[in-house]
C-alpha positions in Angstrom: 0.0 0.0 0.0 1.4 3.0 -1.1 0.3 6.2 1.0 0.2 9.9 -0.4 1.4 12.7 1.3 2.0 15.6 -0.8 1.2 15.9 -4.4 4.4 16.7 -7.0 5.1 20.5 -7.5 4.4 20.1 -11.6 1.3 17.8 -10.9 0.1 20.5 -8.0 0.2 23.0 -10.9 -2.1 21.6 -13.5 -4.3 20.9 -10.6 -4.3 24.4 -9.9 -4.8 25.6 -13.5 -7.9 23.7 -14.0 -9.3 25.0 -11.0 -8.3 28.2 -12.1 -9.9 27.7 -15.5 -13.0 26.5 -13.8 -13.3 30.1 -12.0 -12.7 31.8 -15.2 -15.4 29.9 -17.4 -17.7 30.1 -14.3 -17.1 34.1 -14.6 -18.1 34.0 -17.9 -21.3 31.8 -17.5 -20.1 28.4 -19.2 -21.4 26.1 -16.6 -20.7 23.0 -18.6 -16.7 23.8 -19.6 -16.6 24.6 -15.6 -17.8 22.2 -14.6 -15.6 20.1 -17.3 -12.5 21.9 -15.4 -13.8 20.9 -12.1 -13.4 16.9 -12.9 -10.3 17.4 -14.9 -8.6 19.0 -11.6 -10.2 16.0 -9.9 -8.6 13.3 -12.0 -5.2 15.0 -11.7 -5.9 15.3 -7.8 -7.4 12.2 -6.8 -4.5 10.7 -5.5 -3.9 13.3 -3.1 -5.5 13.8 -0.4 -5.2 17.6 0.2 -5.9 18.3 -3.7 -8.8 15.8 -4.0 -10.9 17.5 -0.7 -10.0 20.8 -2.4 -11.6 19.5 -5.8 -14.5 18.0 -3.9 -15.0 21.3 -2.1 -15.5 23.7 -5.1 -17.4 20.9 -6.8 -19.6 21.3 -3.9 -19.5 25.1 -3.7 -20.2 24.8 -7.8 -23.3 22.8 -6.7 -24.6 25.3 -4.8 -24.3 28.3 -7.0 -26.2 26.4 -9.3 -28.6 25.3 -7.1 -28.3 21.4 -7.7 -29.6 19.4 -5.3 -28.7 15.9 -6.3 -25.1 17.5 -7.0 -25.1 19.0 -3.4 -26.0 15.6 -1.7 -23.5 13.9 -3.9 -20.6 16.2 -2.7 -21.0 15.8 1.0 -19.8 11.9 1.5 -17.2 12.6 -1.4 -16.0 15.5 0.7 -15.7 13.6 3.9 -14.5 10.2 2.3 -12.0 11.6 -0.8 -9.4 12.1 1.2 -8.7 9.7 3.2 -9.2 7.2 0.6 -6.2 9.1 -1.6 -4.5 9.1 1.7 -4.5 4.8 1.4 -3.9 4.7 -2.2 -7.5 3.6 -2.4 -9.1 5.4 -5.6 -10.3 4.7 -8.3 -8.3 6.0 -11.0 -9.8 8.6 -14.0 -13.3 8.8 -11.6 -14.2 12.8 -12.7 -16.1 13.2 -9.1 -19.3 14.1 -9.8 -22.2 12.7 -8.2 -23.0 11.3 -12.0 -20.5 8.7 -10.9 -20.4 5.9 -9.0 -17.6 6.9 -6.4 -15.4 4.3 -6.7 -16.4 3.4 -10.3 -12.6 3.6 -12.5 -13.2 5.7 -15.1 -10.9 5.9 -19.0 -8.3 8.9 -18.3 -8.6 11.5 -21.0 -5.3 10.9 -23.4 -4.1 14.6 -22.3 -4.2 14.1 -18.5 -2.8 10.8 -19.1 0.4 12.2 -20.4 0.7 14.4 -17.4 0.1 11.7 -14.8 2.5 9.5 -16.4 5.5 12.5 -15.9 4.8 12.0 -12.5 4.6 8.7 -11.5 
């Protein structure tokens, strides 16, 4: 069992770009490339425990400015578990997050964020 402490420096960054990017296309009312952003930053982050609460967090806070109640309820045992499960080494990999998922359903990686995750293995 492998546990995770602290995510890679390069890897921290693209988390932090999509997130970023996810603010940005909020701003400009493009809910669906927002939320898009959201479970990109999640599949980058999952592994980590710190980064994957983070994600879960503004995919809850997402949830709410939209007003989506199913998303909302799906959030809250993703925010409380996510962590701890990266912590173990417990996830299941390319899962975007979102309560349209089964949480620990393994999910294809998208061919771009493959590329990164395999730099920092």
């Amino acid at each position: 069992m492998k546990l995770h402490f602290k995510i890679p420096q390069g890897l921290k960054k693209h988390v932090a770009d999509e997130l970023l990017k996810s603010k940005e296309t909020y701003k400009r009312g493009e809910l669906q490339t927002s939320w898009r952003h959201l479970e990109r930053a999640h599949i980058l982050g999952q592994a980590y425990p710190i980064e994957h609460t983070q994600t879960h967090w503004q995919m809850l806070l997402f949830a709410f400015r939209i007003k989506n109640t199913k998303e909302i309820l799906g959030q809250i045992p993703r925010l409380l578990v996510g962590g701890v499960k990266s912590f173990v080494g417990e996830i299941p990999l390319g899962n975007s997050g979102g309560a349209n998922v089964p949480p620990l359903k393994p999910m294809e990686i998208p061919a771009d964020l493959l590329l990164i995750l395999n730099r920092f293995k």
